[in-house]
C-alpha positions in Angstrom: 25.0 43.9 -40.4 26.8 44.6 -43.5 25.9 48.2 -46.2 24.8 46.0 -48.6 22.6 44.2 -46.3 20.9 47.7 -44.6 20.3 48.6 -48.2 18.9 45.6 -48.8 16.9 45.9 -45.8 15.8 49.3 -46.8 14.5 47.9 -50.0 12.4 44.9 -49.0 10.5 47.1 -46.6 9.9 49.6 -49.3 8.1 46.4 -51.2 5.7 45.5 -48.3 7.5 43.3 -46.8 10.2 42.5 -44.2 13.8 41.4 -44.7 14.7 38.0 -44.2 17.8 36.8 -41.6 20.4 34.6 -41.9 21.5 33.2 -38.7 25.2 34.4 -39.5 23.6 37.9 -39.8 21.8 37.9 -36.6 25.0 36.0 -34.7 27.0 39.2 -35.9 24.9 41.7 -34.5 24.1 39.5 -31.2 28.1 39.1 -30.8 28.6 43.0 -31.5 30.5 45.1 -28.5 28.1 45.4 -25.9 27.5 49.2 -26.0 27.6 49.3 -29.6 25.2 46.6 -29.7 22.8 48.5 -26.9 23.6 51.4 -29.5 22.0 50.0 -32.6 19.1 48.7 -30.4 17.7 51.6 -29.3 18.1 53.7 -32.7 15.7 51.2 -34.0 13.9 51.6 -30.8 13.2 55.7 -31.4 12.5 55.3 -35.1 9.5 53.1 -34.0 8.5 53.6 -30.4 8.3 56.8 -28.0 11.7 56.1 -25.9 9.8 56.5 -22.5 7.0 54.6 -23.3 5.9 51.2 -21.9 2.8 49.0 -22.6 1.6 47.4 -19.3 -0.8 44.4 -19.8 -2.3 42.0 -17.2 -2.2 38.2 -17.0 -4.8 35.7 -15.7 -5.1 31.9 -15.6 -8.5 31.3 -16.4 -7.6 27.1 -16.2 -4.8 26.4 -14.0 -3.3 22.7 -14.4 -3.6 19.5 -15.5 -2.0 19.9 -19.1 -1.2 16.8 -20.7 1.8 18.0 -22.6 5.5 17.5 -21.3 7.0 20.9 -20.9 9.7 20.8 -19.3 9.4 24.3 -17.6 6.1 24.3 -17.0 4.1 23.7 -13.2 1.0 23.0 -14.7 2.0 19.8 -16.8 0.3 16.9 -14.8 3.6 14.6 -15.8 5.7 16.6 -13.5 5.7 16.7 -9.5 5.3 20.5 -8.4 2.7 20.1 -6.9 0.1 22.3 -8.4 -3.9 21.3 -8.5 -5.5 21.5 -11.3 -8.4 23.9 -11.8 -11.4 24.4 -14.0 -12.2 27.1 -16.1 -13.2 29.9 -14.0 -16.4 31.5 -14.3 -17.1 34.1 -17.3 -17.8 36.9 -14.4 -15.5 36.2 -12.3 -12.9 36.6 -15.0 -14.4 40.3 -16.5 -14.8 41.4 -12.5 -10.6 40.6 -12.5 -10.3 42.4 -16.1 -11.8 45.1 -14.9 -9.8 45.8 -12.1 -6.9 45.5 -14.5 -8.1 48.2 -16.4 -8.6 50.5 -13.2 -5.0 50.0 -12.2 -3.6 51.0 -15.8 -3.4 48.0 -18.2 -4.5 48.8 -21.6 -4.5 44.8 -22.6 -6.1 41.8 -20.5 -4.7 38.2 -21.1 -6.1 34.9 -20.3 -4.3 31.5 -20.2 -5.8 28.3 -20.0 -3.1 25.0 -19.9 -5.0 23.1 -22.6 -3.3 21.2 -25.4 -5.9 22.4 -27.5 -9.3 24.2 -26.6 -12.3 21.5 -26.6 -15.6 22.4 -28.1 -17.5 22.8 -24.7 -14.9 25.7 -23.8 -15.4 27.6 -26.5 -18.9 29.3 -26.0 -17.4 30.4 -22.5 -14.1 31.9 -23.7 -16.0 33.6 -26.7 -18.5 35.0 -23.6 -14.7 36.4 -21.7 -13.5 37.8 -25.5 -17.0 39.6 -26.1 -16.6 40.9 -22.3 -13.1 42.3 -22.2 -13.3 44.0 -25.3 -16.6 45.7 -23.5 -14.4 47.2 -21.2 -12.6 48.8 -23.5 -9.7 47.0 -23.6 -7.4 44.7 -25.9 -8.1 41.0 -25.5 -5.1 37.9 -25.6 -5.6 34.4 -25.0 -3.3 31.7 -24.9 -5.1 28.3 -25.2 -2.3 25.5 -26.6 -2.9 24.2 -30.4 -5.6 25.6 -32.6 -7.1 24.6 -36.0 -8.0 27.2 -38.3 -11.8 26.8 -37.5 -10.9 27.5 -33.9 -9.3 30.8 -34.6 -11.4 32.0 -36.9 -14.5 31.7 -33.9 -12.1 33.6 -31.6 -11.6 36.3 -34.7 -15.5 36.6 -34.8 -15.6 37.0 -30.8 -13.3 39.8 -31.4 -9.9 38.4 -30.0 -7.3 41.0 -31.2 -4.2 38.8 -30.0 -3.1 35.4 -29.7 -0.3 33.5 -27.7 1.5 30.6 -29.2 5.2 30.9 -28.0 7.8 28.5 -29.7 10.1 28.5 -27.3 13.8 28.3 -28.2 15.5 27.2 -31.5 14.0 24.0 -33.6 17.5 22.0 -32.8 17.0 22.7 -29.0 12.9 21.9 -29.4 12.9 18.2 -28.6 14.9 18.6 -25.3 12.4 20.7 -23.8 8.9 19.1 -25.1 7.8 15.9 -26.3 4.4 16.2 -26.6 4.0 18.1 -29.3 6.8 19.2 -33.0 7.7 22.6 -33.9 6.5 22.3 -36.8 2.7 22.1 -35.0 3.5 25.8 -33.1 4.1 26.7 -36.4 0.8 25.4 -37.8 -1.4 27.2 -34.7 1.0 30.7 -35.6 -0.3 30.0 -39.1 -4.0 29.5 -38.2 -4.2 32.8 -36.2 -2.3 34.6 -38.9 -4.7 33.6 -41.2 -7.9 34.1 -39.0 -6.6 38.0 -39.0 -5.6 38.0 -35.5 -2.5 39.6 -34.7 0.2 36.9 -33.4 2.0 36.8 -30.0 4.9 35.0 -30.1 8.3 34.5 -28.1 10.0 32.2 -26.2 12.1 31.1 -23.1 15.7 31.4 -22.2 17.6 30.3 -19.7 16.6 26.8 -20.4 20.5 25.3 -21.0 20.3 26.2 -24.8 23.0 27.6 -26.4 23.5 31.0 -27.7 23.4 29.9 -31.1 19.8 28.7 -30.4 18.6 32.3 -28.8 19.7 33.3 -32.2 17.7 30.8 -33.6 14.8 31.7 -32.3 14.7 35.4 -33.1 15.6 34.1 -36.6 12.6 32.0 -36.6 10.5 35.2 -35.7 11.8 37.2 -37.4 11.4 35.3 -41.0 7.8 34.9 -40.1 5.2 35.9 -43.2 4.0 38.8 -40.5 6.4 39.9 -37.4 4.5 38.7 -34.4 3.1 42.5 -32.7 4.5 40.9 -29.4 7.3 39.1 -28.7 7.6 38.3 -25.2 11.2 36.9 -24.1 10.9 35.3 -20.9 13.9 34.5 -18.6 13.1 30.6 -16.9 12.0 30.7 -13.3 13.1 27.4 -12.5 10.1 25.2 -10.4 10.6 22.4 -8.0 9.2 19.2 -9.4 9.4 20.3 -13.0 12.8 18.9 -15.6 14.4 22.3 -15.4 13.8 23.0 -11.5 17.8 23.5 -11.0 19.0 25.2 -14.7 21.7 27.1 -14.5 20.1 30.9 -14.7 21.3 32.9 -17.9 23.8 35.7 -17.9 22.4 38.7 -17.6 24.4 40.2 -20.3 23.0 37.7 -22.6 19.8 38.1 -21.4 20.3 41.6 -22.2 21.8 40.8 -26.2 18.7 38.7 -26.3 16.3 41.8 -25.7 18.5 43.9 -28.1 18.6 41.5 -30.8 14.7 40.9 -31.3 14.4 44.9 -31.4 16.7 45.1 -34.2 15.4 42.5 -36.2 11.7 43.2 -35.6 11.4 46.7 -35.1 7.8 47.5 -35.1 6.9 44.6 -32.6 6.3 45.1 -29.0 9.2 43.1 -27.7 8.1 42.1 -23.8 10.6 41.4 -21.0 7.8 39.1 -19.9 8.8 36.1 -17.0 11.4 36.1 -14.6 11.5 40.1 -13.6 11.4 38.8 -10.0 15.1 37.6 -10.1 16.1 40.9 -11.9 17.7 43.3 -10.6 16.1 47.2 -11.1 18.9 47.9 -12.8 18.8 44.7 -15.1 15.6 45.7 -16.0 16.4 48.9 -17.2 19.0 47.7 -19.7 16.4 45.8 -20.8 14.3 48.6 -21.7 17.0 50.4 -23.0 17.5 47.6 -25.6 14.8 47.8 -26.5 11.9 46.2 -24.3 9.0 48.1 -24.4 6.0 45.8 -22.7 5.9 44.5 -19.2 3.0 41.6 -17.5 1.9 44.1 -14.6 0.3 41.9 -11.0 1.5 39.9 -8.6 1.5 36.6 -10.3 2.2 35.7 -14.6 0.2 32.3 -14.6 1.2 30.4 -11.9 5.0 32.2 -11.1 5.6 35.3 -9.0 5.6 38.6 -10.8 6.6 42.6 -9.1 3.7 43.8 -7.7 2.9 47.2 -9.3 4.4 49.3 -6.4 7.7 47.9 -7.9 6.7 48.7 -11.4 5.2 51.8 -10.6 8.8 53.2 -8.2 11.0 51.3 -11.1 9.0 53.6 -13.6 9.0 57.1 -11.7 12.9 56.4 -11.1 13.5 55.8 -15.2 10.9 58.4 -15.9 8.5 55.5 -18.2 5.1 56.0 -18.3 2.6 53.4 -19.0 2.0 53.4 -23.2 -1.4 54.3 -24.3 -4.2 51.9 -25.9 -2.9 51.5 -29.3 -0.1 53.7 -29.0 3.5 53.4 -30.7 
C-alpha cells in the first residue's frame, strides 16, 4: 500500500467509516516479501488486539444433514455420497446442557449450525428457546442457519442473537464452480438482512478449494468493502471429504495459507479474523504463523460440524508453548 493510500486510509476512518480496496491494492500487499508481509500484519494486529490474546469459541451442529443445496465441500449436502445421516434438530436442552459445558472448559462464545437452506417457520420457536438459553449462561450466541429474510433476522435480534454466520466462500468469479444452488448475490442479501436486523455479521470463507490466488484476494476484497467489517472472519482451510466434489483437492500451500491470514488482518483490522477449519492438518508450528499474522480466534472441541477439530489438550499445550491465553468475554 502506497503513502497516499495510508493517508487516505487514515482519513476515511477519521469520517466513520472504513477505506475501500481495490483488488490491485490488496494483490500488492498479499504478494509483499513474506516477512515483510508477516511484518505489516501484526503492527495492525497490536494497534487493535492484545498480541497474546486468543478468543476460543465452541461449535455445535444442532441439525446435521440432509441440505438440499450443492456445496461442493460440504458432507451434509444430500446430493453428494459421504455417507452422512441426516439428523433432526436436537432438543432445546440437550443443546444448553452441551453449551454449558462449553462455557466450563473456557469458551466465551457458543455456536450452533443447522444445514438448512433457509430456517422454516416450525424451527424458529426452538432456536429462539437455544438463543434465549445461551445468552442465560452468560455467554455470546452464533448461529449459522443458510438464507434468511429480513423478518427472520430481526426474530433472532429480539431472541438476543449477538452473531450470525453467512460465509461467502471464495471470490464471485470462482462462486459458480463450488455451488449451484444458490448466487452470490443471495449471501449477500442474508449479510444484508443481519446487518440491518443489528446483529453483528460473521463472515469468511474457504480456501484450498482449487481457486486461484487472485480469488483469495477477492474475497477479502469482498469483506473488506462491506458497509460494516464482519466482527469475525473465519478463514477455513478445506478438509477434503470422501463422497463430496472436492474429496481429492489439491491442499493449499501453507505459505499462502499463511498470506491469506495476514491479508484479512490488514484490511480489516478490528475484526476477529479465525483460523477456523482444517487445524487438524496443521502443523503446531503452521498454526503459530497464523497467529502471528494475525489470527486471533480459534473453534475449541473435538469436532467443527461434522469434521475433526484438536481436542483442547492440543489447544491448551499449543497455547502454554506460545504463551496465548484464552481472550476474555468481550475483550480486544
Amino acid at each position: 500500500m502506497n503513502a497516499d493510500l495510508h493517508l487516505n486510509a487514515a482519513a476515511t476512518e477519521i469520517n466513520g467509516a472504513h477505506p475501500q480496496w481495490s483488488r490491485a491494492e490488496a494483490q500488492a500487499i498479499y504478494d509483499l516479501p513474506f516477512n515483510d508481509l508477516l511484518f505489516r500484519a501484526q503492527t495492525v494486529h497490536r494497534q487493535n488486539f492484545d498480541p497474546n490474546r486468543v478468543q476460543l469459541s465452541r461449535l455445535l451442529s444442532i441439525k446435521t444433514g440432509g441440505c438440499p443445496e450443492d456445496c461442493g465441500y460440504c458432507s451434509q449436502s444430500s446430493r453428494h455420497e459421504s455417507g452422512l445421516k441426516a439428523s433432526k434438530l436436537m432438543e432445546v436442552q440437550r443443546v444448553l446442557a452441551e453449551a454449558k459445558k462449553a462455557k466450563d472448559a473456557g469458551a466465551t462464545r457458543y455456536c450452533m449450525g443447522a444445514a438448512w437452506r433457509s430456517p422454516k417457520e416450525r424451527d424458529m420457536d426452538a432456536v429462539v428457546a437455544m438463543i434465549e438459553g445461551v445468552k442465560e449462561l452468560g455467554m455470546e450466541s452464533c448461529m449459522t442457519l443458510g438464507m434468511l429474510d429480513l423478518g427472520q433476522a430481526q426474530r433472532l435480534k429480539e431472541a438476543g442473537l449477538d452473531y450470525y454466520n453467512h460465509n461467502i466462500d471464495t471470490s464471485e468469479r470462482y462462486y459458480n464452480e463450488i455451488i449451484t444452488t444458490r448466487t452470490f448475490a443471495d449471501r449477500l442479501d442474508t449479510l444484508a438482512n443481519v446487518r440491518d436486523s443489528g446483529i453483528k455479521v460473521c463472515c469468511g470463507g474457504i480456501v484450498g478449494m482449487g481457486e486461484e490466488k487472485a480469488d483469495r484476494v477477492d474475497m477479502l476484497v469482498t469483506l473488506a468493502n462491506l458497509p460494516e467489517h464482519p466482527d469475525s472472519v473465519p478463514i477455513n482451510m478445506l478438509i477434503p471429504i470422501e463422497g463430496t466434489p472436492l474429496g481429492e483437492a489439491e491442499p493449499i500451500e501453507p505459505i499462502e495459507f499463511v498470506r491469506t491470514i495476514a491479508l484479512a488482518r490488514i484490511m480489516m483490522p478490528k475484526s476477529h479474523v479465525r483460523l477456523s477449519a482444517g487445524r487438524t492438518a496443521m502443523s503446531d508450528e503452521m498454526q503459530a504463523l497464523c497467529f502471528f499474522a494475525g489470527a486471533n480466534s480459534i473453534f475449541v472441541g473435538d469436532t467443527l460440524l461434522t469434521a475433526e477439530n484438536p481436542g483442547e489438550d492440543k489447544d491448551t499445550a499449543l497455547f502454554r508453548r506460545l504463551g496465548i491465553q484464552p481472550m476474555e468475554r468481550g475483550a480486544q
